[in-house]
C-alpha positions in Angstrom: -41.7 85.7 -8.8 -38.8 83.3 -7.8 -38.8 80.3 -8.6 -38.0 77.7 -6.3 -35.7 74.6 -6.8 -35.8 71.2 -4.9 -33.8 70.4 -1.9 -30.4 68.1 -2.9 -31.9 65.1 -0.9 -34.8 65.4 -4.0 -31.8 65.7 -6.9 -30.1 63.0 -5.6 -33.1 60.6 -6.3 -33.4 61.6 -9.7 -31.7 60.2 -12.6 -28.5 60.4 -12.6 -28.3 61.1 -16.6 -29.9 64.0 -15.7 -27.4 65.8 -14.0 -24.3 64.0 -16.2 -25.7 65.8 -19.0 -25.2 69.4 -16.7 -22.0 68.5 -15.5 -20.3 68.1 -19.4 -19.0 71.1 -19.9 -17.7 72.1 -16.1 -15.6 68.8 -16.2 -12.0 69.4 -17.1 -10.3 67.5 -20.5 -10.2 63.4 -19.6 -6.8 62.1 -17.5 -5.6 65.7 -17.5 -4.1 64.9 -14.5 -3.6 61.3 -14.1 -0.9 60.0 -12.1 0.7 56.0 -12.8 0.2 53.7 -10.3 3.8 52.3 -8.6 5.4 50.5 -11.8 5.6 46.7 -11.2 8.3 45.7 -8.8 11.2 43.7 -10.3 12.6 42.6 -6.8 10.8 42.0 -3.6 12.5 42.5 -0.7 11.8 41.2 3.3 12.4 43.7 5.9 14.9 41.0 6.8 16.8 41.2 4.1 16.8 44.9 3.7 18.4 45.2 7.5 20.8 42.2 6.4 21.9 44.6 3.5 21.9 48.0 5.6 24.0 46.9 8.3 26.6 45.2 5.7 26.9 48.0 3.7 27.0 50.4 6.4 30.2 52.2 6.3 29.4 53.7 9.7 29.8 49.7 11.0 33.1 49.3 9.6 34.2 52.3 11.0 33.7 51.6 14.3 35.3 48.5 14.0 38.7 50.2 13.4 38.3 52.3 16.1 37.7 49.3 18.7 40.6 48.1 17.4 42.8 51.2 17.6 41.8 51.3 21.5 42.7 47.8 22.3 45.7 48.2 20.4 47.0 51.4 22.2 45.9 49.6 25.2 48.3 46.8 24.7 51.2 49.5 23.8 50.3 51.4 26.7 50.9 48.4 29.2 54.3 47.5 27.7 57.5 48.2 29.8 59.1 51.3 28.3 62.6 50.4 26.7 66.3 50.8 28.3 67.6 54.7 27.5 71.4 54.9 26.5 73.7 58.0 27.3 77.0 58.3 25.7 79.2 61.2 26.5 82.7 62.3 25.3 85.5 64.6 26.1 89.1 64.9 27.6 90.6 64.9 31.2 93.5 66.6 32.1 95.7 65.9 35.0 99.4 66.5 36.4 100.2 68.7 32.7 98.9 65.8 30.8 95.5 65.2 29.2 93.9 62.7 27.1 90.4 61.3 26.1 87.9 60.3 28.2 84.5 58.3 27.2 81.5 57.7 29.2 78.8 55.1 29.0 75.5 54.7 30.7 72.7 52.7 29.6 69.0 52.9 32.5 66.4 50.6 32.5 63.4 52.4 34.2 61.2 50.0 36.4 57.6 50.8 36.1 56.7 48.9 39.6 54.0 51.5 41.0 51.5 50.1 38.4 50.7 53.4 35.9 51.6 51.1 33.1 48.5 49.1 34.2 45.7 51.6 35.0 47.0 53.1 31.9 46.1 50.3 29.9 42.7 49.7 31.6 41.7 53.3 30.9 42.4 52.5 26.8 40.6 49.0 27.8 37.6 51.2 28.9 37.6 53.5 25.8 37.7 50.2 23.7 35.0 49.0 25.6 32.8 52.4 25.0 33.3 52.5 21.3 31.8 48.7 21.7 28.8 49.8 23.1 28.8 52.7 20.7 29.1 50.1 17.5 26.1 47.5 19.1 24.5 51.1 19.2 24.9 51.9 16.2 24.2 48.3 14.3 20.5 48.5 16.5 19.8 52.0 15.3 20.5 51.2 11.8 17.9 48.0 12.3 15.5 49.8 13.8 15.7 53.2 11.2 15.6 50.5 8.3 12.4 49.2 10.0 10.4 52.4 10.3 11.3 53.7 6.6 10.1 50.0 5.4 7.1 50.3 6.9 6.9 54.1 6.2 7.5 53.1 2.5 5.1 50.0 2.1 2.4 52.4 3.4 3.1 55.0 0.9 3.3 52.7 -1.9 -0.2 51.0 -1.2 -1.7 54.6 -0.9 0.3 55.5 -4.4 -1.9 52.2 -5.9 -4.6 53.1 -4.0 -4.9 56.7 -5.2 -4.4 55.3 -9.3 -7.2 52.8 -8.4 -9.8 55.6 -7.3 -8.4 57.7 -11.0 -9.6 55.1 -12.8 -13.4 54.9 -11.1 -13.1 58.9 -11.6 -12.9 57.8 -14.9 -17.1 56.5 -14.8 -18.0 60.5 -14.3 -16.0 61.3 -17.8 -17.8 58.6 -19.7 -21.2 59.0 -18.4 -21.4 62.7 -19.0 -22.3 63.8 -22.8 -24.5 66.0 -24.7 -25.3 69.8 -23.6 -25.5 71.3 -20.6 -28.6 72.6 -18.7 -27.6 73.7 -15.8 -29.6 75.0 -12.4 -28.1 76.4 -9.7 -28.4 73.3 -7.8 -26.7 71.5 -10.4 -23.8 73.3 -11.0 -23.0 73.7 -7.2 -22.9 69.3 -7.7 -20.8 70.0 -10.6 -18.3 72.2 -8.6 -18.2 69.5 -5.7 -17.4 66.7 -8.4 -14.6 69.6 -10.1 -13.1 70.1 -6.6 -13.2 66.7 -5.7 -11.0 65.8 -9.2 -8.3 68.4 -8.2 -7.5 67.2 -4.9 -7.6 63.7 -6.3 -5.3 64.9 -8.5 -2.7 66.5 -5.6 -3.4 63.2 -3.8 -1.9 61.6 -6.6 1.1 63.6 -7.2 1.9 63.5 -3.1 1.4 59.8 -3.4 4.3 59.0 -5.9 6.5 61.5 -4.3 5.6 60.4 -0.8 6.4 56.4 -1.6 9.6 57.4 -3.3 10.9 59.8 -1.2 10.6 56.8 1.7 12.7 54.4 -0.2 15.0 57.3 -1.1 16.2 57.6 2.7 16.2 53.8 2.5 19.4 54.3 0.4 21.5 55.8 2.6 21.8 51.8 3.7 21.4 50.2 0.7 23.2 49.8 -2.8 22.1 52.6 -5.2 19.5 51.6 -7.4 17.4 53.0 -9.4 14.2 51.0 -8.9 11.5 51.0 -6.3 11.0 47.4 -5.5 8.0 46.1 -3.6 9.1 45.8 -0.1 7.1 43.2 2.6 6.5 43.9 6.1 4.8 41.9 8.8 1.6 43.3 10.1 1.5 44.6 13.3 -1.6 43.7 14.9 -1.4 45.6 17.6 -1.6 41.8 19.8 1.1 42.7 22.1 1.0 44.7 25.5 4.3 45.8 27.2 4.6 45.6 30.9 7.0 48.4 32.1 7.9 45.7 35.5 9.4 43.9 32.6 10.8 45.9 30.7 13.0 48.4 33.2 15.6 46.0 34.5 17.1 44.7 31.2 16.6 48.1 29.9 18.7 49.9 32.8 21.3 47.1 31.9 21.1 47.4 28.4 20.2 50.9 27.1 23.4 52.3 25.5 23.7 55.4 27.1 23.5 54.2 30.6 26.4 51.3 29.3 28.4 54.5 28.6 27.8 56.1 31.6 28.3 53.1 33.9 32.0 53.0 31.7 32.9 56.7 32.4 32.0 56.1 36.4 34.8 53.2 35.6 37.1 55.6 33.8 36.6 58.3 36.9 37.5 55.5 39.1 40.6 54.6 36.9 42.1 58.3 36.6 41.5 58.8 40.3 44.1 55.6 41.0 46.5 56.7 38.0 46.4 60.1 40.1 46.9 58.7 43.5 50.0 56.8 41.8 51.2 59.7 39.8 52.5 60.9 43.4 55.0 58.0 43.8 58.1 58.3 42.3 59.4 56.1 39.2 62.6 53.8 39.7 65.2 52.9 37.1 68.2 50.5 37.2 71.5 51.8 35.7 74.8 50.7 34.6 77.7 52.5 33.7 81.5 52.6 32.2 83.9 55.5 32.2 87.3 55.4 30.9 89.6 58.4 31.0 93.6 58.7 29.9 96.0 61.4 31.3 99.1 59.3 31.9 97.4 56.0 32.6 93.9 54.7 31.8 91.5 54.7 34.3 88.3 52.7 33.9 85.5 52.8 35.8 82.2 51.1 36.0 79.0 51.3 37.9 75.4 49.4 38.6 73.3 51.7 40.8 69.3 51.8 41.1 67.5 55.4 40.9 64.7 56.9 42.0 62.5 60.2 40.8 61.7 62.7 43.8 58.2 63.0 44.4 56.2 65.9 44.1 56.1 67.7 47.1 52.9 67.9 47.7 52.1 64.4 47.0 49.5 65.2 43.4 47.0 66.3 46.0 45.5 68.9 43.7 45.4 66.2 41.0 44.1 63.2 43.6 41.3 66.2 44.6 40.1 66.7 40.8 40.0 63.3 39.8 37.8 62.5 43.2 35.4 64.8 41.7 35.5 63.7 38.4 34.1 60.5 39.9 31.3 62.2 42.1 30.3 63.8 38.6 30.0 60.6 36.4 28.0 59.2 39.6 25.7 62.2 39.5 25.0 62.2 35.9 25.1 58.0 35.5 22.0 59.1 38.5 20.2 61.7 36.6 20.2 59.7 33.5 18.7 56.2 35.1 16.0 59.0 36.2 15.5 60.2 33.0 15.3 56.8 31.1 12.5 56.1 34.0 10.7 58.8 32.8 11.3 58.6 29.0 10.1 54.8 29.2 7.1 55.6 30.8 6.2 58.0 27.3 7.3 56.1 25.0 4.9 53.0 26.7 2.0 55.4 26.5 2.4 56.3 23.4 3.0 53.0 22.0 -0.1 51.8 23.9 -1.9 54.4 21.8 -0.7 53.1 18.5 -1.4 49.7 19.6 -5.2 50.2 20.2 -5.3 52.2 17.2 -4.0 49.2 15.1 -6.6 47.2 16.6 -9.3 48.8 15.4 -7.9 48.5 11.9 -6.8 45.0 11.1 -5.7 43.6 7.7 -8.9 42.4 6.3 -10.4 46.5 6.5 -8.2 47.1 3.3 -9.7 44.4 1.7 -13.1 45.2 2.6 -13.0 48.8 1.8 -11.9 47.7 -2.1 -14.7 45.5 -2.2 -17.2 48.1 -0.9 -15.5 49.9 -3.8 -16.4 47.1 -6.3 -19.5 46.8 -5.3 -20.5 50.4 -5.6 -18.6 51.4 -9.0 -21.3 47.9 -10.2 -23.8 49.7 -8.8 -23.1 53.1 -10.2 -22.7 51.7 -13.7 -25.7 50.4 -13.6 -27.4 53.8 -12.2 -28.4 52.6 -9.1 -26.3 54.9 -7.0 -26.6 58.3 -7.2 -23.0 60.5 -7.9 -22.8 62.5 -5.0 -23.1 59.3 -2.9 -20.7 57.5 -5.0 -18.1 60.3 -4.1 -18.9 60.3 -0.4 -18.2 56.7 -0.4 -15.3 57.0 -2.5 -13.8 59.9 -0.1 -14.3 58.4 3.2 -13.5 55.0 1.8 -10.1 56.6 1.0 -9.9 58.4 4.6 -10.1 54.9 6.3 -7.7 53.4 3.8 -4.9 55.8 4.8 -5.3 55.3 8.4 -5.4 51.9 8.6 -1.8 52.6 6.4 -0.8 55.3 9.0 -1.8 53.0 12.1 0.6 50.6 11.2 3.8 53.0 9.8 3.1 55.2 13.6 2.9 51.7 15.4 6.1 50.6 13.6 7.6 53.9 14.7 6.6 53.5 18.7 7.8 50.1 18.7 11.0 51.2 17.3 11.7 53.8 20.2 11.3 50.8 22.6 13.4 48.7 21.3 16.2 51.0 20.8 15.8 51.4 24.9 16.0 47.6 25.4 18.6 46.9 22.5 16.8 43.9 21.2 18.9 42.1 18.6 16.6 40.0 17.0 13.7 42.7 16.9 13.0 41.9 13.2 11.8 38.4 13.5 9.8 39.0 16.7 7.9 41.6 14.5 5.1 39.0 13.9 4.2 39.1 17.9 3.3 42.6 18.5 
């Protein structure tokens, strides 16, 4: 006859040396796979000062500074009259059975009235004027990229601490279990819980330290190499903050760096369509001269005359006709892309709306709380008055909510982030405290 055994809600009411003493020998060796907690930081840096540091160690930054100033330069060179051209020419004239040398000067001064010199310049102007956008660009994405791995990073490193913290109240199971083992076949399917429980702990654990290391180690793309992991503070994100899209659309559509871009290319269209209307008329010069020839007496001659290039005979008009449509294109697309930004605001609102309520529902004082609950049920265990299995279901879903209360404020960071690379905010960093 079978013999029956009691239903887990029954086991969990008895003693709980009872089923320690069955679990001994299905537990692996103590600490076997014990991970350290993040080592004490010896630095502690504000998201303030880490951007500070990115953006003056960014090589990228200094970069485009040189290239700004390569365009206003050439566009400075490019307005400049060109210089006088000198033509010297020698030989020998003969005349009446005599001969003798004969020398030829000419110097040309060309006079760049039709104003190419000037659209020229304002095209370089323009390109300056891009690669300005393209550095304030740049020096917002490298804020906002510093931003999301610090909070990405902070995250990581409290659930690296967290992770050690729950180890050592793992550690209670080792020292409560002793003796022999009797085991039923109730109790060692509890036993196999706790053993599966310990090795994901102990995956958690390793993930953890790479996780939080791996975030600082994109931080130091920015940053001067070190080879600590200091402790890095963020503000919280509350999740206080609602964005209007009203609001937000018209300084974005002024601001957003593509559509600054585009807005400058429409410009350089309209530039190379005058340079190619003017390209038709022709370019004058003023020019002097001297001659002086001897075959029998000297002659000397000089000269001051003014010329002037023949035109194109069709007047550039296949030249006029392309740069007309290079215009209508940058006009199209500078269209197309307002559209799109439109459409891409109205995700990236949504989305951030979604990562806002989620923060909500997980302010600051949950972490807290959760470690006390923690406290107050490792007491409670010690002293036998809560059961194991219950102890690990706390422990685990305890452990769930810590992580996404972490995760709800690295994915708000992130949303927030995509906005305000659309709105270019410069002093997104110490408006943090707001949203």
């Amino acid at each position: 006859m079978k013999k029956s055994f009691p239903p887990l809600s029954v086991l969990r009411r008895t003693s709980f040396r009872g089923l320690a003493i069955c679990i001994c020998s299905l537990i692996p060796a103590p600490r076997a796979f014990a991970q350290e907690a993040p080592p004490p930081a010896n630095e502690t840096y504000t998201l303030a000062r880490l951007v500070e540091l990115a953006v003056r160690n960014a090589g990228l930054l200094s970069s485009q500074d040189a290239r700004i100033e390569e365009a206003r330069l050439a566009a400075s060179q490019a307005r400049a009259w060109p210089g006088p051209s000198l033509d010297f020419l020698a030989g020998r004239k003969r005349g009446a059975g005599t001969g003798g040398p004969r020398y030829e000067f000419a110097l040309a001064q060309p006079l760049p009235l039709a104003g190419k010199q000037k659209l020229r310049g304002n095209l370089l102007d323009l390109e300056a004027g891009s690669r300005r956008v393209q550095r304030s660009a740049s020096e917002t994405a490298i804020t906002l990229d510093v931003l999301q791995l610090a909070y990405e990073y902070a995250a990581n490193r409290k659930k690296a601490a967290f992770v050690a913290a729950r180890q050592e109240r793992f550690d209670l199971i080792r020292e409560y279990v002793s003796g022999r083992a009797f085991p039923t076949p109730q109790r060692m399917a509890e036993s196999r819980i706790v053993q599966n429980r310990l090795k994901l702990l102990s995956s958690d654990a390793i993930r953890s330290q790479a996780g939080y290391k791996a975030s600082f180690d994109k931080l130091r793309v920015y940053l001067p190499a070190s080879g600590e992991y200091p402790e890095v503070e963020v503000p919280w994100l509350s999740g206080a903050k609602e964005l209007d899209e009203k609001e937000l659309l018209p300084g974005i559509l002024e601001n957003e760096p593509g559509l600054r871009l585009q807005r400058l290319a429409v410009n350089k269209a309209e530039s190379a369509k005058d340079l190619a209307r003017k390209d038709a008329l022709p370019d004058a010069a003023l020019a002097t001269s001297y001659e002086q020839a001897k075959a029998g007496d000297t002659e000397r001659n000089f000269g001051l005359g003014f010329s002037l290039e023949l035109p194109f005979w069709n007047g550039n008009r296949a030249g006029r006709l392309s740069a007309e449509q290079g215009k209508l294109a940058e006009a199209r697309l500078l269209a197309f892309e307002e559209q799109k930004l439109r459409a891409e605001l109205t995700r990236a609102l949504a989305e951030y709306e979604a990562a806002r309520q989620t923060a909500q529902k997980y302010p600051r004082s949950v972490l807290s709380g959760l470690e006390a609950e923690l406290k107050e049920a490792e007491e409670g265990f010690r002293k036998g008055q809560l059961d194991l299995l219950t102890f690990l279901e706390l422990d685990s879903s305890a452990a769930e909510v810590y992580d996404r209360v972490l995760d709800a404020q690295a994915e708000l960071a992130a949303r927030l982030a995509g906005i305000l690379a659309l709105t270019q905010e410069r002093d997104a960093v110490n408006s943090l405290g707001s949203y």
